[in-house]
N, CA, C and O of each residue as an XYZ file, in Angstrom:
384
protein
N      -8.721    -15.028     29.791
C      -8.726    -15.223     28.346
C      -7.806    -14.180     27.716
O      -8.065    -12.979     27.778
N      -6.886    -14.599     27.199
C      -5.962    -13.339     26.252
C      -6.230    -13.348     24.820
O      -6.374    -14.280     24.030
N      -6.271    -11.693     24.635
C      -6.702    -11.261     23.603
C      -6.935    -12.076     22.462
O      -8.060    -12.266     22.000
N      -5.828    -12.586     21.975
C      -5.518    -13.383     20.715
C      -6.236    -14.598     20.924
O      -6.082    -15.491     20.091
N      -7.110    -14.808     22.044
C      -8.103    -15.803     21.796
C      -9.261    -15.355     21.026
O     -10.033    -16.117     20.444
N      -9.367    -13.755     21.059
C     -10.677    -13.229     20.398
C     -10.432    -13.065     19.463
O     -11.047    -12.059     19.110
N      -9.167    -13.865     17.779
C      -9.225    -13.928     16.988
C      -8.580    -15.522     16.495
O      -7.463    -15.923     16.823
N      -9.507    -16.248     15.695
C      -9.295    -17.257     15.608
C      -7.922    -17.341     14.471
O      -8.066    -17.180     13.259
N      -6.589    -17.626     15.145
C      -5.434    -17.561     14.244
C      -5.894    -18.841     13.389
O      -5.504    -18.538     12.261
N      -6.430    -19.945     13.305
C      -6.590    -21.083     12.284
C      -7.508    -20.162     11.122
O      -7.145    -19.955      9.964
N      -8.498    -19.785     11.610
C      -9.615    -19.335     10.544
C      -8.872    -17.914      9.336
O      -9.055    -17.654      8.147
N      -8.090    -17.351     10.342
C      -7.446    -16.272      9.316
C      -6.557    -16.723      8.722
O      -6.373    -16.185      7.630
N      -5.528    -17.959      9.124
C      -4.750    -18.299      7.988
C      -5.287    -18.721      6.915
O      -4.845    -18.495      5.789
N      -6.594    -19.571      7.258
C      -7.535    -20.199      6.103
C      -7.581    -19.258      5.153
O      -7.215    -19.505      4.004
N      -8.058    -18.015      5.544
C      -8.684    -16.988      4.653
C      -7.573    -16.409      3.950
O      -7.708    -16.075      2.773
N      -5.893    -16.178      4.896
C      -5.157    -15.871      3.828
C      -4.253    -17.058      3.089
O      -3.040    -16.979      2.897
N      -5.089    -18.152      2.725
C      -4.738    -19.015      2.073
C      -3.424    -19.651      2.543
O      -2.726    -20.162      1.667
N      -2.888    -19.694      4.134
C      -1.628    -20.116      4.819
C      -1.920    -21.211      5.274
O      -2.943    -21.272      5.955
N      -1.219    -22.285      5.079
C      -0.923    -23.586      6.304
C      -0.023    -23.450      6.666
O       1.072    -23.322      6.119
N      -0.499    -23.455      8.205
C       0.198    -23.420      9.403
C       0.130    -25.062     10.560
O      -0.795    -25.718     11.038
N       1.155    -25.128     10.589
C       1.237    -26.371     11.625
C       0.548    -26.109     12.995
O       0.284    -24.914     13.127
N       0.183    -26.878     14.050
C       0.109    -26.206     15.206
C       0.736    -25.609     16.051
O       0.060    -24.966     16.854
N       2.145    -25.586     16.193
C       3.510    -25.100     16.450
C       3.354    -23.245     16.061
O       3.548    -22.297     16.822
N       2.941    -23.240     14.613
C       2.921    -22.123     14.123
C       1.776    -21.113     14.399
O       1.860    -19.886     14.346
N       0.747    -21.827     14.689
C      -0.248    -21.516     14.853
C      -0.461    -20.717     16.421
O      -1.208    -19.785     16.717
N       0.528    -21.505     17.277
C       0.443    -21.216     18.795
C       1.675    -19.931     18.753
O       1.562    -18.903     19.421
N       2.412    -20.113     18.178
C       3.454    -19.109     18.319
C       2.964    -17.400     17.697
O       3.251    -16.328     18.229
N       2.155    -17.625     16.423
C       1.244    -16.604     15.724
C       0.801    -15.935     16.985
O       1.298    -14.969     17.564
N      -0.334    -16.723     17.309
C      -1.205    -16.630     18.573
C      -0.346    -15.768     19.475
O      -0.525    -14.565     19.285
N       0.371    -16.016     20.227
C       1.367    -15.492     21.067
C       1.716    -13.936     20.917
O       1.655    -13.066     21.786
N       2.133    -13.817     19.455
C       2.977    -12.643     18.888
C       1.555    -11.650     18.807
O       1.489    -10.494     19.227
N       0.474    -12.407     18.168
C      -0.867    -11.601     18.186
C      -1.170    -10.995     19.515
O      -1.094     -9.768     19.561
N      -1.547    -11.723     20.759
C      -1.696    -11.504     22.225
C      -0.453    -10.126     22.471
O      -0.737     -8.958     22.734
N       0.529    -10.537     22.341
C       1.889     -9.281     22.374
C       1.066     -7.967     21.589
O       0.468     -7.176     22.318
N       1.054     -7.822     20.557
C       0.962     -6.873     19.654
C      -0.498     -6.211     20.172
O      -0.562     -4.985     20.077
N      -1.961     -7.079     20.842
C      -2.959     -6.452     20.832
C      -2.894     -5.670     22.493
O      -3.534     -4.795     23.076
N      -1.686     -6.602     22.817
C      -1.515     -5.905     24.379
C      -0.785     -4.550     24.250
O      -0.960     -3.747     25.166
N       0.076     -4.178     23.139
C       0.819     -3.147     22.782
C      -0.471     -1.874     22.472
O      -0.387     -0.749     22.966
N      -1.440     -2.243     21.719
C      -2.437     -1.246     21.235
C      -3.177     -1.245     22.322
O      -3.186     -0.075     22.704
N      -3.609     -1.691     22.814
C      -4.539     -1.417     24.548
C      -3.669     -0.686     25.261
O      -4.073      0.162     26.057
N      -2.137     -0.973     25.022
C      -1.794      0.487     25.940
C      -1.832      1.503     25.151
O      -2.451      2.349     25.796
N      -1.508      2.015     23.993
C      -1.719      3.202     23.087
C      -3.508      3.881     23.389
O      -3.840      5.061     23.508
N      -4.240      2.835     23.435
C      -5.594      3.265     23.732
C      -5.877      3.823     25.124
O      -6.947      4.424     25.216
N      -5.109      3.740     26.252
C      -5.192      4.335     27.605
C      -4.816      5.382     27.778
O      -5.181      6.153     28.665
N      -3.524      5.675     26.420
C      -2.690      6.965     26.248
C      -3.832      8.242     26.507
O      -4.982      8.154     26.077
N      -3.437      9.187     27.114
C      -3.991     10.603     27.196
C      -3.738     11.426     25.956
O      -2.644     11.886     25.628
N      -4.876     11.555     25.307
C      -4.955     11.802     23.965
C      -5.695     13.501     24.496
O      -5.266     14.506     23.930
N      -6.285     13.573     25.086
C      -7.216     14.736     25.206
C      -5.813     16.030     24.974
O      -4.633     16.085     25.320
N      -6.807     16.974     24.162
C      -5.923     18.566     23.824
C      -4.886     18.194     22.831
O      -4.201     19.114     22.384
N      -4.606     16.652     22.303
C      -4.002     16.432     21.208
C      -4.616     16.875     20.000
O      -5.842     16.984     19.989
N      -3.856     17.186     18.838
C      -4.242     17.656     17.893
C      -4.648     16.496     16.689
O      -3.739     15.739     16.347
N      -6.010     16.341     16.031
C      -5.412     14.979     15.326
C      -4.423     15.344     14.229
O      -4.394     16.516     13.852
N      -3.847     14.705     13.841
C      -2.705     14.751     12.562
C      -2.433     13.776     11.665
O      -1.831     12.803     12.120
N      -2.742     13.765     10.383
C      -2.313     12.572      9.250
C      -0.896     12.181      9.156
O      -0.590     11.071      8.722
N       0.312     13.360      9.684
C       1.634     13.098      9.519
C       2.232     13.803     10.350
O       2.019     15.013     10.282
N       2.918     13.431     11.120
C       4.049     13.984     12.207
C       4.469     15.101     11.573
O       4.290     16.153     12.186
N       5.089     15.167     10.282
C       5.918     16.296      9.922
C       5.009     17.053      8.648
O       4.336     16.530      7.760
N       5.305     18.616      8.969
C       4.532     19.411      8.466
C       4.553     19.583      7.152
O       4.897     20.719      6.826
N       4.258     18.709      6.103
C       4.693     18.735      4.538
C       3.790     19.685      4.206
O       2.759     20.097      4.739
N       4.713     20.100      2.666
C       3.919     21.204      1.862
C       3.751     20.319      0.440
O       4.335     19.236      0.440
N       3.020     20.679     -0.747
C       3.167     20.307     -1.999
C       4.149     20.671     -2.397
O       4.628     21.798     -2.268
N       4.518     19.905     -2.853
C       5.689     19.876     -3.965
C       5.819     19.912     -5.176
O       6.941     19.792     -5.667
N       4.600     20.103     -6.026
C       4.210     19.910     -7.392
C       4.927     21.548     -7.797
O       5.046     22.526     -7.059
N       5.252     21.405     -8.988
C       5.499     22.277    -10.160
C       4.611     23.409    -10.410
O       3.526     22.869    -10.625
N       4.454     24.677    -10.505
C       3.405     25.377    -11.182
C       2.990     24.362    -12.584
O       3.867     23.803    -13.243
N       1.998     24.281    -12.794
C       1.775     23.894    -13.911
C       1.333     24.826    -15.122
O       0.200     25.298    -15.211
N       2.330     25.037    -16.026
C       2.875     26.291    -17.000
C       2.792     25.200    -18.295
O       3.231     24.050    -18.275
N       1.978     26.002    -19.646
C       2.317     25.438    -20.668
C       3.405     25.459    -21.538
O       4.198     26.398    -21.614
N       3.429     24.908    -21.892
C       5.351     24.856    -22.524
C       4.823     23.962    -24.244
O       3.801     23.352    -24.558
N       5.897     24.243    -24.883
C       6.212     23.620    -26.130
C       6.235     21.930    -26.071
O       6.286     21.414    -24.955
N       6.211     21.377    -26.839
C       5.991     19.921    -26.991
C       7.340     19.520    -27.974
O       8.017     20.229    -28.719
N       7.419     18.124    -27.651
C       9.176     17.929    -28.701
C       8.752     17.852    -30.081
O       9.617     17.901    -30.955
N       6.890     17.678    -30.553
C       7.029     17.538    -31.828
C       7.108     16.182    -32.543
O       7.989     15.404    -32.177
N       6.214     15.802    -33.596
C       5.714     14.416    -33.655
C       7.290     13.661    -33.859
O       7.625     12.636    -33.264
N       8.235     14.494    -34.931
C       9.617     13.465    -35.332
C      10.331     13.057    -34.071
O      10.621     11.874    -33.891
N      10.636     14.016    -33.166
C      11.132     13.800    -31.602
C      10.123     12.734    -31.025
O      10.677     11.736    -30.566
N       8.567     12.761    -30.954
C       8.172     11.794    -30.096
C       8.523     10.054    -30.393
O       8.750      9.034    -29.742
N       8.391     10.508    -31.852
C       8.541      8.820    -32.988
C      10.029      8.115    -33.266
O      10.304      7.046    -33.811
N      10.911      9.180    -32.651
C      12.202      8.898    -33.633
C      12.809      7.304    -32.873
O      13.610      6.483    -33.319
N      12.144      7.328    -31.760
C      12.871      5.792    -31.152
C      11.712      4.233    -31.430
O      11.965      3.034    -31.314
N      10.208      5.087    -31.894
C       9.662      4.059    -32.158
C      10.067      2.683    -33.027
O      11.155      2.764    -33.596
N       9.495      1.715    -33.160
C      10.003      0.250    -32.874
C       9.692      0.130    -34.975
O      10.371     -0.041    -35.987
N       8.062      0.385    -34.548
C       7.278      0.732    -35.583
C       5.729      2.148    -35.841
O       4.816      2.470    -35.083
N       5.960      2.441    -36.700
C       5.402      3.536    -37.013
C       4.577      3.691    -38.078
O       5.014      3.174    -39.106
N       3.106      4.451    -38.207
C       2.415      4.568    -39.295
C       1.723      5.941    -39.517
O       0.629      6.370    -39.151
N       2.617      6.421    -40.160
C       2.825      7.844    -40.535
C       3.122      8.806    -39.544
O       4.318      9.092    -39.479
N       2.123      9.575    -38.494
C       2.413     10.087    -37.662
C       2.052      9.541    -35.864
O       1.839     10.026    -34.753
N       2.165      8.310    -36.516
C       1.397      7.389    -35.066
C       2.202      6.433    -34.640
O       2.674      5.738    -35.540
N       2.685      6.027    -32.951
C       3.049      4.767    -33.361
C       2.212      3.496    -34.112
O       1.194      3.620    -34.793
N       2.863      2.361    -33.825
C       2.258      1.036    -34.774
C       2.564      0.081    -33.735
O       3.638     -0.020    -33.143
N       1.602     -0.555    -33.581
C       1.504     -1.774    -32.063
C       0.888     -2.913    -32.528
O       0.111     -2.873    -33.482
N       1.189     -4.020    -31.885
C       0.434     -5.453    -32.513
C      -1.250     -5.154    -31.613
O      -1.642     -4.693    -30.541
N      -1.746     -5.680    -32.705
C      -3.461     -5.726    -32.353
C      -3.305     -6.621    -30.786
O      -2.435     -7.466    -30.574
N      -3.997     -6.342    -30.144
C      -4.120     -6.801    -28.570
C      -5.670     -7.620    -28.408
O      -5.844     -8.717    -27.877
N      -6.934     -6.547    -29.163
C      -8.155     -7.072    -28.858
C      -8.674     -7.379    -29.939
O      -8.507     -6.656    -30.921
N      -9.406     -8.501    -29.996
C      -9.802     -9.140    -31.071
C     -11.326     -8.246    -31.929
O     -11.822     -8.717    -32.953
């Protein structure tokens, strides 16, 4: 029995809303069997004294100190608005 028999390729296309011919269906099948035979060897791999790791490469943050600073000021925030009401923009009503 190969793998990709232990997932029914008709029933998951159902679910992701795909029609598939039977042509397509057998060839799926196929590529599935390939791919679950690929992870059964990753799973035999000698993992022991490995370290686990979220990312191969050793990233740092990258964020900014976060420092308060000056603001542009209501005429700078408004000056490209469309429409405006006094110191606010002005937007079409959305909710009833």
């Amino acid at each position: 029995m190969s793998r990709a028999e232990h997932i029914d390729v008709g029933k998951t296309a159902d679910l992701a809303r795909l029609r598939l011919t039977p042509e397509e269906a057998a060839a799926y099948g196929g590529q599935l069997d390939r791919i679950l035979g690929y992870i059964s060897q990753l799973e035999r791999a000698d993992t022991e004294g490995v370290e686990a790791t979220a990312h191969p490469l050793g990233l740092t943050d990258a964020l900014r100190e976060d420092v308060a600073r000056e603001g542009r000021g209501v005429e700078a925030a408004l000056r490209n608005a469309p429409k405006r009401s006094g110191d606010q923009f002005l937007v079409p009503k959305v909710v009833e």
